[in-house]
C-alpha positions in Angstrom: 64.6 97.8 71.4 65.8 99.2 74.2 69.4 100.7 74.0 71.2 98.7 76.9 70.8 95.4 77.3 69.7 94.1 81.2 72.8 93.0 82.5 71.8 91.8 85.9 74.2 90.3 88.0 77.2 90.2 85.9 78.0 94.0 86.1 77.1 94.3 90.1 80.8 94.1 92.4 80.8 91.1 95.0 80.6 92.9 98.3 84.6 93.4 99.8 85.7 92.6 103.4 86.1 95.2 106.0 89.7 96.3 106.3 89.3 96.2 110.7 90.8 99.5 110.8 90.4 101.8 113.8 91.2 101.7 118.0 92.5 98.3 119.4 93.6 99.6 122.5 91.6 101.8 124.8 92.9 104.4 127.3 94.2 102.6 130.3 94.5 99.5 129.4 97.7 97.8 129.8 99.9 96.5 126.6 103.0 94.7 126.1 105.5 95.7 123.4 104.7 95.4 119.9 101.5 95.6 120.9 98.9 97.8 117.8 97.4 100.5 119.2 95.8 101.9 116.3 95.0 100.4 112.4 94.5 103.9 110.5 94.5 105.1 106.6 96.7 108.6 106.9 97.5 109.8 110.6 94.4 110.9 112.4 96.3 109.7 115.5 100.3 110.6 115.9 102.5 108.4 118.3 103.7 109.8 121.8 105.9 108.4 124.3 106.6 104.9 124.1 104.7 104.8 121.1 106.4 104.4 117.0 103.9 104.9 113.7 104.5 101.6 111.1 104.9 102.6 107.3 101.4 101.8 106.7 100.3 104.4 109.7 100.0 100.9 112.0 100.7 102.8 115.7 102.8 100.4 117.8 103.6 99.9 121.7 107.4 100.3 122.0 107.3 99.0 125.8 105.1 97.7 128.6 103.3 99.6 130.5 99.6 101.7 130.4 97.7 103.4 127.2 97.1 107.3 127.4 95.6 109.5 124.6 96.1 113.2 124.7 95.5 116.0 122.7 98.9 118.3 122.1 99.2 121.4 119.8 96.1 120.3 117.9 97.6 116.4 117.7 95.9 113.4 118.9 98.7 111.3 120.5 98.8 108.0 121.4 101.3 107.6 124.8 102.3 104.5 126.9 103.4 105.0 130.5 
């Protein structure tokens, strides 16, 4: 007898849903306030000007206007003009 038993289906995990994190905004576009600029797990992006970072890392437009990234001191920023 073998020493496990064939458990099929019962032991595999349903497949989970895609959290839809990443870019929602690309450079140049134009946003409104409140806008999300970025979904993101940690900061891999940092907010610039006219930008503010949620408590979940969530980067938010804080005014109207045009979506710029930049690189500064090593930082990828996220900036609306």
């Amino acid at each position: 007898m073998s020493k496990t038993k064939a458990k099929g289906k019962v032991s595999q995990k349903a497949a989970r849903p895609g959290k839809r994190l990443g870019l929602k905004i690309a450079g140049g576009q134009k946003v409104e306030t409140g806008v999300i600029l970025v979904r993101q797990r940690g900061s891999s992006f940092h907010p610039g000007e006219g930008a503010k970072m949620g408590r979940d890392f969530t980067i938010f437009a804080l005014r109207n206007g045009i979506v710029k990234f930049k690189v500064q001191k090593g930082k990828r920023l996220v900036c609306v003009y």
